[in-house]
C-alpha positions in Angstrom: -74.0 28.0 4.0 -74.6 24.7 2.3 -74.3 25.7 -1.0 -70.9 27.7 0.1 -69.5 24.0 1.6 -70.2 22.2 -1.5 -68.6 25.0 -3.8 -64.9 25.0 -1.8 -65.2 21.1 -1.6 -65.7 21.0 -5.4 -63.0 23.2 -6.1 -60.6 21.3 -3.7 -61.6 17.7 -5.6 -60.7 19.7 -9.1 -57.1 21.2 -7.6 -56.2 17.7 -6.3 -57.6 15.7 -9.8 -55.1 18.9 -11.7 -52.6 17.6 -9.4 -52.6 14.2 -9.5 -52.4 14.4 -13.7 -49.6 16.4 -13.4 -48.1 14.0 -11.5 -49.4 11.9 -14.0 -47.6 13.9 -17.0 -44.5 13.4 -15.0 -44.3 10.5 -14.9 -44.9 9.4 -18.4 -42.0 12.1 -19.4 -39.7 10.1 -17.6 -40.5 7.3 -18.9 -40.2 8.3 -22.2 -36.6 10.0 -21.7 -35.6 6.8 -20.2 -36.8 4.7 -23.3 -35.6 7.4 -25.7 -31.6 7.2 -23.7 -31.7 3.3 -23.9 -33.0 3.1 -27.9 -30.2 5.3 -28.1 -27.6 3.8 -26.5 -29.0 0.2 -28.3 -28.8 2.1 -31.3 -25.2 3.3 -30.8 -22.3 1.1 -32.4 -20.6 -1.1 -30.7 -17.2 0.4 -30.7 -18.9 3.8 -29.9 -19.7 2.6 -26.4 -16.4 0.8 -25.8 -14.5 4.2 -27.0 -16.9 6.0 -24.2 -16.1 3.5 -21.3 -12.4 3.8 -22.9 -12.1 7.4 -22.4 -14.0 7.1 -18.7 -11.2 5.0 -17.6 -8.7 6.9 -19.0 -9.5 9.8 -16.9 -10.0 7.4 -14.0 -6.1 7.0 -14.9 -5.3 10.4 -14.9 -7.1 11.2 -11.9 -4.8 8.7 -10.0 -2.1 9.8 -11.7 -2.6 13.1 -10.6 -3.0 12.3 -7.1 0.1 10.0 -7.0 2.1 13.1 -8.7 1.9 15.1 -5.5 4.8 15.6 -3.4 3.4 15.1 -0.5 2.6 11.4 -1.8 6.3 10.9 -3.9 7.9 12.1 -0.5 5.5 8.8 1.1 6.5 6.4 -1.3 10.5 7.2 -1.5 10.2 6.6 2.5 8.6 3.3 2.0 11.0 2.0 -0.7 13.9 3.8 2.0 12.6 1.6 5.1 12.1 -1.9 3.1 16.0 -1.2 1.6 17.1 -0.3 5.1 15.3 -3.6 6.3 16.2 -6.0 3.7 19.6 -4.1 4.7 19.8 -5.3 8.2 18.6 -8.6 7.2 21.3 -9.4 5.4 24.1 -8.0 7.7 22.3 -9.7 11.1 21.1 -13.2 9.3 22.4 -13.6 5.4 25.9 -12.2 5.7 28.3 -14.5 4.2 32.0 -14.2 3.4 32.1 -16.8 0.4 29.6 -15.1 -2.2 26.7 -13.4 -3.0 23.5 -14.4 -1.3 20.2 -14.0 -3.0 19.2 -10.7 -0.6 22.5 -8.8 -1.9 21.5 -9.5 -5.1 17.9 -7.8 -4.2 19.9 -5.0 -2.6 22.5 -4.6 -5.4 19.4 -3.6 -8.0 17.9 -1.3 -5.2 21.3 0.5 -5.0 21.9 0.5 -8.7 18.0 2.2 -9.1 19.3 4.9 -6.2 22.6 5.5 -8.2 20.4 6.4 -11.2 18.3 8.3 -9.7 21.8 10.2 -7.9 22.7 10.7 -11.5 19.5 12.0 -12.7 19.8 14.9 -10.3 23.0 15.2 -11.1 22.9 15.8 -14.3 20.1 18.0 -14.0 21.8 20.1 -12.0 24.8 20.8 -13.8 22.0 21.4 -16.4 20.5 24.3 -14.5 23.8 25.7 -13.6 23.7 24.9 -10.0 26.4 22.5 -9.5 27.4 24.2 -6.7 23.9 24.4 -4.5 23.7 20.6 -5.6 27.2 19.9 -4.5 26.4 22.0 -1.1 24.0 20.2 -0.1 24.7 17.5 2.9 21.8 15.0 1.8 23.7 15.1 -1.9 27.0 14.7 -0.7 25.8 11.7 2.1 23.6 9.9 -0.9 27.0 9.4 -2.7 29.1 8.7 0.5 26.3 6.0 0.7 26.8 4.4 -3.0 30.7 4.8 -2.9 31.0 2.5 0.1 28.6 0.2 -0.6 30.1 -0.5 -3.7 33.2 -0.6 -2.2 32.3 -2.8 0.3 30.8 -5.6 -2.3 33.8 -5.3 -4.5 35.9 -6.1 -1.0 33.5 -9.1 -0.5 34.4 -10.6 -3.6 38.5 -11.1 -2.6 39.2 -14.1 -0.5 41.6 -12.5 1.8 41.0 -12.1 5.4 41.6 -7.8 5.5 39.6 -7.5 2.5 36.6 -9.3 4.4 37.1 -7.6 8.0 37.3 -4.3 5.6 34.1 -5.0 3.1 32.0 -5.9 6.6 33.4 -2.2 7.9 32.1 -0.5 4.3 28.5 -2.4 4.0 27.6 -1.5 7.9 29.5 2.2 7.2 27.0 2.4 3.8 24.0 1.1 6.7 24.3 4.0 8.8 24.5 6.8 5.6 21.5 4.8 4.8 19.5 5.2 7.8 20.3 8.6 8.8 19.0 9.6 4.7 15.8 8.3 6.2 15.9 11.8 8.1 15.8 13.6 5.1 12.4 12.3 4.5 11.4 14.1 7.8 12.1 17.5 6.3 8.2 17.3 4.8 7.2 17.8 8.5 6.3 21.3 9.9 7.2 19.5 13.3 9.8 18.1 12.3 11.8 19.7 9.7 12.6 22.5 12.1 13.8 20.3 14.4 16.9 18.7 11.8 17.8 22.2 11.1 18.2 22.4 15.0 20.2 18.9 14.8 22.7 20.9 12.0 23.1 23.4 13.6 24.2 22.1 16.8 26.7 19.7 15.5 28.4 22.8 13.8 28.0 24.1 17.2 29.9 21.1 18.2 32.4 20.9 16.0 33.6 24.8 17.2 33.3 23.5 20.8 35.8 20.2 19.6 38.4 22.4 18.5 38.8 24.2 21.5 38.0 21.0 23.7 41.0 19.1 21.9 43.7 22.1 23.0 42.4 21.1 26.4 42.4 17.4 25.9 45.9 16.9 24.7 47.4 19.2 27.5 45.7 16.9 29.9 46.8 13.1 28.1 49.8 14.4 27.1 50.9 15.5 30.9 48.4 13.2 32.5 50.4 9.9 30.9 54.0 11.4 31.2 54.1 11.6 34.3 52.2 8.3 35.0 54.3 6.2 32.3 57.5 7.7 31.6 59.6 6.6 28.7 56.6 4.2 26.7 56.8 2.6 23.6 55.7 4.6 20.9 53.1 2.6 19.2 49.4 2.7 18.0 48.0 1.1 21.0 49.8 3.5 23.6 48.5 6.5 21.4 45.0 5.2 22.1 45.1 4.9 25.3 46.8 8.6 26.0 43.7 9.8 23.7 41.4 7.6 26.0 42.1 8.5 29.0 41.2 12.5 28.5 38.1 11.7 26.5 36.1 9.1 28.4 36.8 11.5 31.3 34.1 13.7 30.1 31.1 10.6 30.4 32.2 10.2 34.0 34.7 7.5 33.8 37.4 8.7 36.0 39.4 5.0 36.5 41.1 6.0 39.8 42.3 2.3 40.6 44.3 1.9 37.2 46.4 4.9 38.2 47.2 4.0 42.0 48.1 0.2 41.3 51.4 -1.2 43.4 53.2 -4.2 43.3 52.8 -7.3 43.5 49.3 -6.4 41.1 51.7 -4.6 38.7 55.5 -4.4 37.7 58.5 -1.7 37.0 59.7 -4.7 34.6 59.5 -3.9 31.3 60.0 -7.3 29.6 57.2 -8.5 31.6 54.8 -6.0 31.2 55.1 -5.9 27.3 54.8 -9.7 26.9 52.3 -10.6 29.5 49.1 -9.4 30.9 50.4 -7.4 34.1 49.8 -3.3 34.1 52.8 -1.7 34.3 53.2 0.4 37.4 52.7 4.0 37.9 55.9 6.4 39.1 55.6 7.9 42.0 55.7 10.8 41.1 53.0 11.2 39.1 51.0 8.9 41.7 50.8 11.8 43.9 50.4 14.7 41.6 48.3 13.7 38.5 45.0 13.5 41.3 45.4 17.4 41.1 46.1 17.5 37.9 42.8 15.4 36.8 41.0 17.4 39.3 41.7 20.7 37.5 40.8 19.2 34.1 37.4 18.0 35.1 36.7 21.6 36.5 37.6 23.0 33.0 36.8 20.6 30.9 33.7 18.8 32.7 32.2 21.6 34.4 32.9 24.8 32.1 33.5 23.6 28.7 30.2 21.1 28.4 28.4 23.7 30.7 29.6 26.3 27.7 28.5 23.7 25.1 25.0 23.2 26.4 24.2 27.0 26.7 25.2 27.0 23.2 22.9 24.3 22.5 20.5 26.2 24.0 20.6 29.4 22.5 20.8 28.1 18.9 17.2 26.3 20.0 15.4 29.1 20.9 16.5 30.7 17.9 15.7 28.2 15.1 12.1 27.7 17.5 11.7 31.3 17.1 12.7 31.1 13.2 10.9 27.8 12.5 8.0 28.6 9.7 10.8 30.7 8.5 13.5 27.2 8.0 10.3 25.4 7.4 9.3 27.9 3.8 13.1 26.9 2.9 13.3 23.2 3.6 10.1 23.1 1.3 11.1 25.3 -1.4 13.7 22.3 -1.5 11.6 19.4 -1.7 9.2 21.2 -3.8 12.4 21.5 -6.6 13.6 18.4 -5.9 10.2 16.1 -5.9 8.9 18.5 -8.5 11.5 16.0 -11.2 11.0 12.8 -9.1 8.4 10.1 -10.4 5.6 8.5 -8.2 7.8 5.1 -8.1 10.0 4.8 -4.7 14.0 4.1 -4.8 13.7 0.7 -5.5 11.7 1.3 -8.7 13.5 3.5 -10.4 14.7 1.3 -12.8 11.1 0.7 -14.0 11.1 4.6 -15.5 14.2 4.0 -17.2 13.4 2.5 -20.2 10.5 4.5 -21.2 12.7 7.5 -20.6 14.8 6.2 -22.9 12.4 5.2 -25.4 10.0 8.9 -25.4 13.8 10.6 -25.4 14.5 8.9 -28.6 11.6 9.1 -30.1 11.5 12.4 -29.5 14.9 13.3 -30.9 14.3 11.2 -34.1 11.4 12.8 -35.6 10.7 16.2 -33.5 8.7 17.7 -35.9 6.0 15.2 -36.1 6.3 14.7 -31.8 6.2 18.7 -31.8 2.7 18.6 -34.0 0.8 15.7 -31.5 1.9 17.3 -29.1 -0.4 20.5 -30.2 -2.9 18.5 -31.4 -3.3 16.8 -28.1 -2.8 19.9 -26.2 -5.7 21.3 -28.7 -3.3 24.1 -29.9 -3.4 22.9 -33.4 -5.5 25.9 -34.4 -3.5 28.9 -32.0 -0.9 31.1 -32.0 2.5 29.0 -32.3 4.0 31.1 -29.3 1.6 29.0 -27.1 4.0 26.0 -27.4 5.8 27.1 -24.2 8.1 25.5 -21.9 5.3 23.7 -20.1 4.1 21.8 -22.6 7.4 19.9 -23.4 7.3 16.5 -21.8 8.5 15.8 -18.6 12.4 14.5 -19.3 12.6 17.8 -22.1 12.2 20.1 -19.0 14.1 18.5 -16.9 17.2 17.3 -19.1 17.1 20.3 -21.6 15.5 22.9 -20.3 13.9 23.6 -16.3 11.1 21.7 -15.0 8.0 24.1 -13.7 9.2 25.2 -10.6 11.9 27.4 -12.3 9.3 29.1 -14.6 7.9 31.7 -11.9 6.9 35.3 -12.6 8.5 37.9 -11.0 5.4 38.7 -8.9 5.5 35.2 -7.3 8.6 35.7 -6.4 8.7 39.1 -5.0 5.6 37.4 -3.4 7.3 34.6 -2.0 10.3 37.1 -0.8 7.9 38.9 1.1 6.5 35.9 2.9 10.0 34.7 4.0 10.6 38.0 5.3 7.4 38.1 7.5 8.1 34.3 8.8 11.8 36.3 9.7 10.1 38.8 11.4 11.7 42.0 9.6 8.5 42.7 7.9 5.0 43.6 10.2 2.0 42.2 8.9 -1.3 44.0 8.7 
């Protein structure tokens, strides 16, 4: 039994001694590759080593770049560079607004707008280059972006005349080109799932409004129209009076009913019409219409008030519940239009446009003057040097080639993708089941 003890503790002391040299081994082997990598790199030029960190850099670069290049991130930075023009914006009406020049924050906010009409004229031109003036001309966003440069430049060319209309008009334009402005932040919202849906509901509903306007107006202008003449027969025709026949139908509708204005008596008004022209007494109401326009308001408020807005809220309603029940459905469009429009826009916001110019500019020119020898780098740093020569596609023209000569990416889809992407529309729709 003794002899059996000593045998199994001898062989445990020999599996631990194999062990701990093969720990041992190990050890020295990593050593050793560790010496070997550092004679090496010690051995290595100089200019080998600063080529290496070069290139680990350079894909540091491109990484960024690459993250930077995603809509999702282009879309954040254009609404950045859109709220610090809209602030600087309403700095300068609010506190820096002068009528004798130029201050130093419309300088700032002429570059910003002269970067934003360059990039205006970039899509511009690209559509017309893709043949789709008229989706491009279509669009509200397009057509308000323009609205936006057009009075703003109006307004600073009114600032620069010394008369007093063409000051009370250039501070109209500039606070007109402030609201475009801020309602084009909206646009930025589109990128939203939440809410993108919800603008479409907004457009929608104001061309529900419009519909509802035109048949409110028929009603309107019965009501001013008999409401005033029998009130205020024989008036002055004059801008002023025309206001206030329009006024008195339409502020009717917020609850403003001004019973005390249309029951006045002498001596707090006057049948005199030399002194109710030059002074500030009301001229008095007829009689006549004293007792009968109470009815007549009363039956316009029922319509008008109580059926009409009634109408124009169920039609509010019911264009809700359908654009919420359609939403990932207007959701896959509004993307497929940022995706094609921020698929050509750079990382920079608005307000930096102008720093892509000039290298535009530049690589354009270049690339027109010698396109041969641009055409063979290109390969070379495509490593297609050695392939077919059909592999020089569409993609692999730079960035301003596909967008000013040819189509950028987006265009270039198989015709699986997009029987692919027709199908998803049509299951967001509802018209197709899926399994």
């Amino acid at each position: 039994m003794d002899e059996h003890s000593t045998a199994i503790l001898n062989s445990n002391c020999e599996h631990k001694h194999e062990s701990d040299s093969r720990k041992l081994e190990r050890q020295i082997i990593r050593v050793e590759v560790r010496k070997k990598a550092t004679e090496d790199i010690t051995a290595r030029p100089m200019k080998l080593v600063r080529c290496e960190l070069m290139n680990i850099e350079k894909q540091t670069l491109i990484e960024f770049y690459k993250k930077y290049k995603l809509p999702f991130m282009k879309v954040f930075m254009q609404m950045l560079g859109f709220v610090t023009l809209n602030t600087a914006y309403a700095y300068m009406l609010l506190f820096d607004y002068s009528d004798d020049g130029i201050t130093n924050t419309d300088f700032l906010l002429i570059v910003w707008m002269v970067s934003f009409f360059v990039d205006e004229t970039k899509q511009l031109i690209i559509s017309i280059k893709r043949k789709k003036w008229k989706s491009y001309a279509s669009d509200c966003w397009n057509l308000l972006d323009w609205m936006s440069v057009i009075v703003y430049a109006s307004g600073m060319l009114l600032k620069l005349c010394q008369e007093p209309l063409c000051r009370d008009a250039s501070k109209v334009l500039l606070v007109a080109a402030f609201i475009f402005l801020s309602i084009r932040i909206l646009n930025l919202f589109c990128m939203s799932a939440m809410l993108g849906p919800k603008l479409v509901m907004i457009r929608k509903m104001a061309q529900d409004t419009v519909s509802f306007m035109i048949i409110m107006a028929v009603i309107m202008m019965c009501y001013n129209v008999s409401f005033y003449a029998l009130l205020y027969p024989n008036s002055e025709f004059s801008w002023l009076q025309i206001e206030k026949i329009i006024q008195n139908g339409y502020w009717m509708l917020f609850g403003e009913l001004n019973l005390d204005s249309d029951t006045l008596s002498e001596p707090h008004c006057t049948f005199n019409k030399a002194v109710y022209e030059n002074t500030d007494i009301q001229r008095c109401p007829a009689k006549l219409g004293v007792y009968i326009t109470p009815y007549l308001k009363a039956l316009y408020g029922l319509i008008a008030v109580i059926l009409l807005l009634n109408l124009l809220i169920a039609m509010y309603s019911d264009t809700f519940q359908k654009v919420h029940k359609e939403s990932e459905f207007y959701w896959a469009q509004i993307q497929t239009d940022f995706l094609e429009e921020y698929s050509i826009k750079t990382i920079f916001p608005v307000h930096l446009q102008l720093l892509v110019l000039p290298a535009t500019i530049i690589h354009a020119i270049i690339w027109f003057s010698c396109p041969h020898l641009c055409g063979k780098l290109y390969k070379i740093n495509r490593g297609l040097e050695h392939g077919n020569g059909d592999e020089v596609t569409l993609n692999h023209r730079p960035m301003f080639v596909r967008v000013f000569l040819y189509n950028t990416n987006f265009d270039l889809k198989l015709e699986t993708t997009k029987e692919a992407e027709g199908n998803g529309a049509l299951k967001a729709k509802g018209l197709i089941n899926n399994y």
